[in-house]
C-alpha positions in Angstrom: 14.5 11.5 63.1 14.6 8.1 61.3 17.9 6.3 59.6 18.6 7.7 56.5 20.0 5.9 53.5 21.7 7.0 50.5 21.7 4.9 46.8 23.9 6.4 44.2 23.5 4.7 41.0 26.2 4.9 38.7 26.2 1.4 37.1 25.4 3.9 33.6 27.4 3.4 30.1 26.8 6.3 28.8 27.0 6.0 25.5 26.3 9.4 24.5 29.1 10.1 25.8 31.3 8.5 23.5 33.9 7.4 25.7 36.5 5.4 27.5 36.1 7.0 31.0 32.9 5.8 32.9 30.2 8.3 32.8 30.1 9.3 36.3 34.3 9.9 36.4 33.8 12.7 33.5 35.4 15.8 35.5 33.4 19.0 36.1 35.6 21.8 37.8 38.4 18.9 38.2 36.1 16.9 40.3 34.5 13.6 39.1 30.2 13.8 38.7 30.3 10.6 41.1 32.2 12.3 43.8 30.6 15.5 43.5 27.1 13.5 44.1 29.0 11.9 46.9 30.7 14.7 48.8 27.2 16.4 48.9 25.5 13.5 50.2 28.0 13.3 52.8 27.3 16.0 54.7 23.5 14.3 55.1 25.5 11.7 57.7 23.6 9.2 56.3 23.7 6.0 58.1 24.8 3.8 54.8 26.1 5.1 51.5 26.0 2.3 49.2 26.7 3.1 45.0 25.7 1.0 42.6 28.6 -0.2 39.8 28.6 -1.8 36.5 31.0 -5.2 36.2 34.8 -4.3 36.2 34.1 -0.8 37.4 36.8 -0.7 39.6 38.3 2.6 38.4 34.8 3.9 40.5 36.0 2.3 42.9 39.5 3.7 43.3 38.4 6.7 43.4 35.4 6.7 45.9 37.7 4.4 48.5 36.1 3.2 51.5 33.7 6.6 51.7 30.5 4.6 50.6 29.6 0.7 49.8 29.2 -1.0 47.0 27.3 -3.3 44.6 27.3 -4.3 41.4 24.5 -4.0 38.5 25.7 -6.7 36.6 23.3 -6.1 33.4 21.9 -2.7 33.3 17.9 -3.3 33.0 16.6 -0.2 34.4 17.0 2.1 37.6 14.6 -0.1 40.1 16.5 -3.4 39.0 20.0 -0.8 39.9 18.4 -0.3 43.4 17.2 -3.9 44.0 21.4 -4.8 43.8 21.0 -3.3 47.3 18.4 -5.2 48.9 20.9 -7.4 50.7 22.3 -4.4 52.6 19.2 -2.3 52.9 15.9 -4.4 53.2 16.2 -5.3 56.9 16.4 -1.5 57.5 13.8 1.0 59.1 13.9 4.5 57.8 14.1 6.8 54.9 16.3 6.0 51.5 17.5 9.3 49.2 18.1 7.7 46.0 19.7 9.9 43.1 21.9 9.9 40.0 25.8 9.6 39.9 26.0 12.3 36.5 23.5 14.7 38.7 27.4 17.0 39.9 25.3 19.9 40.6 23.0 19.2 43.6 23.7 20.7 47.0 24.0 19.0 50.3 21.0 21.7 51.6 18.7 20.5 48.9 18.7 17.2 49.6 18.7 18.2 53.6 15.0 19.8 52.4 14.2 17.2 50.6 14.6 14.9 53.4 13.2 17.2 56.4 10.2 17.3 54.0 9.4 13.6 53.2 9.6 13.4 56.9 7.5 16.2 57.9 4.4 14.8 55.2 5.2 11.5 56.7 5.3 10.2 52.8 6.2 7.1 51.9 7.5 8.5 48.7 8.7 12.1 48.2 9.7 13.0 44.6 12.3 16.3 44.3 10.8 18.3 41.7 11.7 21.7 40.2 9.9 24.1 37.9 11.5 25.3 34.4 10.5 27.6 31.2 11.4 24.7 28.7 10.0 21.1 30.6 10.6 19.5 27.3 12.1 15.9 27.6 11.3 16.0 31.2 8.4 13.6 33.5 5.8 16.1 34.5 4.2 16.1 37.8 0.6 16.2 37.6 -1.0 17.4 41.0 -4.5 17.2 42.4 -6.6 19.9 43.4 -5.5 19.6 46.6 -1.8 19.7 45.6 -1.1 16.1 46.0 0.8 14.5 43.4 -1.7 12.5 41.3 0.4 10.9 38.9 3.6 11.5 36.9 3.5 11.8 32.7 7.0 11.1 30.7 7.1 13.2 27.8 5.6 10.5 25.3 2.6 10.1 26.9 1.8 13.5 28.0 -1.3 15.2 26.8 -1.3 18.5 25.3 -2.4 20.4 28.4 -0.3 18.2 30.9 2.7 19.2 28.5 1.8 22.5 29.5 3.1 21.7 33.0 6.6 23.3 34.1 7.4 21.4 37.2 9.4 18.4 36.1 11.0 15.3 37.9 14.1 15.4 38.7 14.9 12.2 39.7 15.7 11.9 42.7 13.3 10.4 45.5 12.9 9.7 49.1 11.4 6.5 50.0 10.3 4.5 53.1 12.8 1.6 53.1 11.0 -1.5 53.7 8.4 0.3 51.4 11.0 0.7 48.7 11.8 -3.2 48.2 8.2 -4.5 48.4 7.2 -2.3 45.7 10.6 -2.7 43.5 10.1 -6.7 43.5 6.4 -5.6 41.6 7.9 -3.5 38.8 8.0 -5.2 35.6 10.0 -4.5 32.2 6.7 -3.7 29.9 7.7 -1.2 28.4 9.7 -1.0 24.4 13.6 -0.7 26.7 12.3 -3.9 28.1 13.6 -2.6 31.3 12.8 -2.0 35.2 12.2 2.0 35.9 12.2 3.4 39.5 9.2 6.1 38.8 7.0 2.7 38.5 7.2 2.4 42.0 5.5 5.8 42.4 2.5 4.4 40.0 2.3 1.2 42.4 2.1 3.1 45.5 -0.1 5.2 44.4 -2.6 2.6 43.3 -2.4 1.1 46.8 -2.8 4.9 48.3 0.3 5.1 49.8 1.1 8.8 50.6 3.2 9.6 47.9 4.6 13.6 48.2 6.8 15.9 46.3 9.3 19.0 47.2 9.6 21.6 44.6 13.4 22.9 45.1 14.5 26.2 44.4 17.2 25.9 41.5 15.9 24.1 38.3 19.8 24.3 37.6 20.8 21.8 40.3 18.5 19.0 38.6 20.9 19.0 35.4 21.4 15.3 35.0 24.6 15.0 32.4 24.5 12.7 29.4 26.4 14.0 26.7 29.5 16.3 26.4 27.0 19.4 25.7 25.5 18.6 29.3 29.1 18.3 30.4 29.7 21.6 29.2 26.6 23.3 30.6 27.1 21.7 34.4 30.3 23.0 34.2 29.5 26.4 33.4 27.1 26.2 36.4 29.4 24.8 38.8 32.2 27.5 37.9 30.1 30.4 38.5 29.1 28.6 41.7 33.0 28.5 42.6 33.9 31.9 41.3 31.2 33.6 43.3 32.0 32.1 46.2 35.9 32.7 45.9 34.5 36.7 45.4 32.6 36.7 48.3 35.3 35.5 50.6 36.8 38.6 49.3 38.9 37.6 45.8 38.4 39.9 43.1 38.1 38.0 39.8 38.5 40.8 36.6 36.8 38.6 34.5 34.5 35.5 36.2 33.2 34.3 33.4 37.1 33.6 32.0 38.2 32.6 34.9 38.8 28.7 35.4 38.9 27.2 39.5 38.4 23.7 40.0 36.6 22.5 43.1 38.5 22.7 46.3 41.2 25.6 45.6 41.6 27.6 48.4 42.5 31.1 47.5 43.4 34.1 49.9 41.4 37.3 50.3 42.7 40.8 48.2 44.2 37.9 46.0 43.6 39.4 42.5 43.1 37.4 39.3 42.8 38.8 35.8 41.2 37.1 32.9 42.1 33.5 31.2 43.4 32.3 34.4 43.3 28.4 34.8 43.6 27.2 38.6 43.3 23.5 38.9 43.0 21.3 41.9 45.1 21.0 44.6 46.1 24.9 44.2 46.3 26.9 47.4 46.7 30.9 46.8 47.7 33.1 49.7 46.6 36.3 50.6 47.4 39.4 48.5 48.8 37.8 45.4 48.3 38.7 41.4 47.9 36.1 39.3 47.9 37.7 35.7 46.3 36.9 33.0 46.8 33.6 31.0 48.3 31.9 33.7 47.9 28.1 34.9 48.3 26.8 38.0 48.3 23.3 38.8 48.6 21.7 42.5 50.4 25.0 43.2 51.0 26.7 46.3 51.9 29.7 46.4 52.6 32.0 49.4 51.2 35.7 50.7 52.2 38.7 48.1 52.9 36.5 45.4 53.1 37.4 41.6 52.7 35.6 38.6 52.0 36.8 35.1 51.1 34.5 32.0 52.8 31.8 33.4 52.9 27.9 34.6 52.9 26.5 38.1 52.9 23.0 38.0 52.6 20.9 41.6 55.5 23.6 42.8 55.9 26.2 45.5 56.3 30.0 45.3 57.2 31.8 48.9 56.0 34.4 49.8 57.2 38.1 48.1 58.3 35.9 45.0 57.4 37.1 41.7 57.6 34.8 38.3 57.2 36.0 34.9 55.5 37.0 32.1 56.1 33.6 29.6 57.7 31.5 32.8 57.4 27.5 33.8 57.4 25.9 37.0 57.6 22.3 36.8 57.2 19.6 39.6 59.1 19.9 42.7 60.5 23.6 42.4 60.7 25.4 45.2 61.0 29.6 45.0 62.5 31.2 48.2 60.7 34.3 49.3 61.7 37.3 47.2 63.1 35.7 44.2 62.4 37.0 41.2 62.3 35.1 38.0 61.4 37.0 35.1 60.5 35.9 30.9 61.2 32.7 29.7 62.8 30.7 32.2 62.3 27.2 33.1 62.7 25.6 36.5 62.3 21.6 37.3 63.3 20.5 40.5 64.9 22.6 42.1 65.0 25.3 45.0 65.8 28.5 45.1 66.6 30.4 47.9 66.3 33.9 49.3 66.2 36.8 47.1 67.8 35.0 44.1 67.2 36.5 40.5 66.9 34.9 37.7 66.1 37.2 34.9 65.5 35.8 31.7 65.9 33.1 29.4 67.4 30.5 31.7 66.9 26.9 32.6 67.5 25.5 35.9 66.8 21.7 36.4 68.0 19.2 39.2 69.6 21.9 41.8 69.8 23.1 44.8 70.5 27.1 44.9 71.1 29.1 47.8 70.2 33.0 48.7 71.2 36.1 47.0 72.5 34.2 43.7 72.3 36.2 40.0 72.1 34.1 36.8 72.5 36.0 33.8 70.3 35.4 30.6 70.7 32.6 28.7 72.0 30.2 31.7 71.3 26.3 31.7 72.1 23.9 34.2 72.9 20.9 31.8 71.6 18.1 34.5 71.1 15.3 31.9 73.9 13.2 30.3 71.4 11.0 28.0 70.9 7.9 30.8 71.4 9.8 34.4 70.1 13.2 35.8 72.4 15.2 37.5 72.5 17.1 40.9 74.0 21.2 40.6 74.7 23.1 44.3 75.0 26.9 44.1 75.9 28.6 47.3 75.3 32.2 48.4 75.8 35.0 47.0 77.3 33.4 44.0 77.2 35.0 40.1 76.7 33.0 37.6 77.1 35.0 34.1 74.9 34.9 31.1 75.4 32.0 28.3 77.1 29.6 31.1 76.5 26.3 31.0 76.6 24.2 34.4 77.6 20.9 33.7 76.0 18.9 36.7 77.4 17.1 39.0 79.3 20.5 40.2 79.6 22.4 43.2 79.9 25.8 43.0 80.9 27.5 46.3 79.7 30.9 48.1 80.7 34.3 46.7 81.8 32.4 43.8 81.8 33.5 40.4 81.0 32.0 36.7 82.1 34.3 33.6 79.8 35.0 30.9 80.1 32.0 28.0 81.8 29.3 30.3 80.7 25.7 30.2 81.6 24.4 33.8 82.3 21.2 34.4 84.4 21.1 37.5 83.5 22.6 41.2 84.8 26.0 41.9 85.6 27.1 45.4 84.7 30.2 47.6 85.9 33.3 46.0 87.2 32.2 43.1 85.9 33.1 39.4 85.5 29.9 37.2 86.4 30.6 33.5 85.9 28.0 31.0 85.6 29.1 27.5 88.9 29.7 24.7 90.8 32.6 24.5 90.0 35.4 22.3 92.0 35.0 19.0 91.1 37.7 16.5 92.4 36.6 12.9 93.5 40.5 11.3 92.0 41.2 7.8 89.7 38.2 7.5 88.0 40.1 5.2 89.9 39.8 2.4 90.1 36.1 2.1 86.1 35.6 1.8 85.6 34.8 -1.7 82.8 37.9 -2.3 84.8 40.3 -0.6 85.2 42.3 -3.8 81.9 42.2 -4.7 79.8 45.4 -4.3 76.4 44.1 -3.5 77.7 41.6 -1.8 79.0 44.4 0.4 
């Protein structure tokens, strides 16, 4: 088998896009287009992976790392002037060069494995990917001969009425003979009304000079989406989620609702996990087996253990052991840690903190900047009041402690095992093993307040 080269251009503005981010970094399925492209090609073990970057790109850069090469398109003046920046790395080279688009997220490493096992077996010096669709509008059509050779291909503009007729399309993405590649690129000219340098005019030159010029027709039209706008966005997207949900299924994940269900690329999820409908799981999640993840519920860089349950709530970069349940209406933010068992039920907030063993926390209670042990109730309406307006403040609860509804924990405290807070106390001081901390007024009741309100005597007032 020859070397084999990779070229990813992504040197694109992509002005349609209408924004900031370069086009390639748009997301699909929490994955950059560029690093989909490049985790497919990947898996090729090409010999060189070299990406092509606009000027000041660097943010390309941070994200790719050392996984391919670089060089930069300093003007952009058309693909074959993107793929001449490489000459200086690739030139010298025997072998065979897969060139494709950055914004094309949606191609799979066994595609382009048939592409390239193809261009080799027709020992092409050009092999064009091509795919058949219902609606070829917009797209270069490949014309074929009678024998099935590719005889020329005919953009959109320039296509007659019976070669717009034609439903297999370009794609693309080629395979080319290396050395072949950059005598042919340095031959392209800018003619054209965009006054730039296009890579399917090397097809037209070799084909002049009866170079054996191929094509594959792959199986998915889907695959070939190229993104340029935020409608394409959308559309690969929808594509690349099904893709992920029916995977997760088939490794045995039951989804009540696919097509409203939300995974991002690379979320490992556990079989006879169950997820209901509106479910957002974004990267850097890993489920367990046997969990429930109810409707409406986010999870971000979670982990959560075997037999967990969430309903309608948020997990945010925080960890849920095993047997734990959260929720409904519930929020997890950074750093948390949930012992097994625990239970934490409507409206509560937790922020870095843990929470061991079997610990309950049922309902409308905040607990931020602590360090709680096993077996601990806190009543509703509990907050751990770990800010003072400059410094955040460290709380330790030990086990088996009780801590009763409307108290307010005044960090830094230490409150003791098989210690106890009363309902309405704001604790400010530590309270040792086995005591009861009480820190609210005593009960006055003023007798026959009544009669001094001003309205007392009034009837509808009454």
């Amino acid at each position: 088998m020859a070397n084999r080269f990779t070229v990813i251009l992504a040197a694109g503005k992509g002005t349609r896009m209408k924004s900031h981010l370069y086009k390639v970094l748009h997301p699909v399925c929490g994955k950059a287009m560029v690093d989909h492209v490049l985790t497919q090609v990947e898996q090729l073990h090409p010999a060189q992976i070299i990406t092509v970057i606009a000027t000041h790109a660097q943010a390309v850069q941070d994200l790719l790392g050392s996984r391919t090469q670089y060089v930069e398109q300093t003007e952009q003046l058309g693909t074959a002037h993107a793929v001449l920046q490489t000459e200086k790395l690739l030139s010298q080279h025997s072998g065979t060069t897969l060139i494709m688009s950055g914004d094309t997220p949606l191609f799979t490493a066994a595609t382009l494995e048939k592409l390239f096992a193809y261009h080799e077996q027709q020992q092409a010096q050009a092999t064009i990917l091509t795919a058949k669709t219902q609606n070829p509008f917009g797209y270069g059509r490949i014309i074929r001969d009678d024998q099935g050779q590719v005889k020329k291909i005919v953009e959109q503009k320039d296509a007659s009425a019976q070669e717009q007729l034609v439903q297999e399309i370009n794609t693309g993405v080629y395979c080319f003979d290396n050395q072949k590649l950059f005598h042919y690129l340095h031959q392209v000219n800018n003619d054209n009304a965009q006054g730039e340098y296009y890579l399917p005019d090397v097809i037209e030159l070799m084909q002049k000079d009866h170079d054996r010029v191929s094509a594959y027709l792959m199986d998915d039209f889907e695959e070939s989406l190229g993104v340029n706008d935020r409608v394409a966005l959308a559309q690969a997207t929808k594509i690349m989620q099904a893709r992920i949900n029916r995977q997760h299924m088939q490794n045995g994940v039951s989804l009540i609702d696919p097509e409203h269900t939300f995974i991002d690329e690379g979320v490992q999820i556990g079989s006879d996990t169950v997820i209901e409908s509106g479910v957002v799981i974004k990267s850097g999640t890993q489920i367990g087996h046997n969990c429930y993840i109810g409707a409406g519920s986010r999870l971000d860089a979670a982990v959560l253990e075997d037999n967990v349950h969430v309903m309608s709530s948020t997990i945010e970069k925080s960890v849920m052991r095993h047997d734990s349940n959260i929720g409904p209406n519930s929020h997890l933010r950074p750093q948390s840690d949930i012992g097994p068992e625990v239970h934490i039920g409507n409206f509560c907030e937790v922020k870095n903190a843990t929470l061991g063993a079997r610990t309950k926390m049922g309902h409308l209670s905040y607990v931020g900047d602590a360090t709680l042990g096993s077996d601990i109730n806190i009543g509703c309406g509990v907050v751990f009041v770990n800010y003072d307006g400059q410094r955040k403040w460290h709380t330790d609860v030990g086990d088996h402690a009780f801590i009763g509804s409307n108290a307010n924990i005044v960090g830094p405290v230490k409150i003791s095992d098989h210690s106890f807070v009363a309902a309405g106390s704001t604790v400010t001081g530590d309270v040792p093993q086995h005591a009861m901390a009480i820190a609210r007024a005593r009960q006055t009741n003023k007798d026959n307040y009544w009669s001094k309100l001003p309205l007392s005597d009034d009837p509808d007032w009454q």
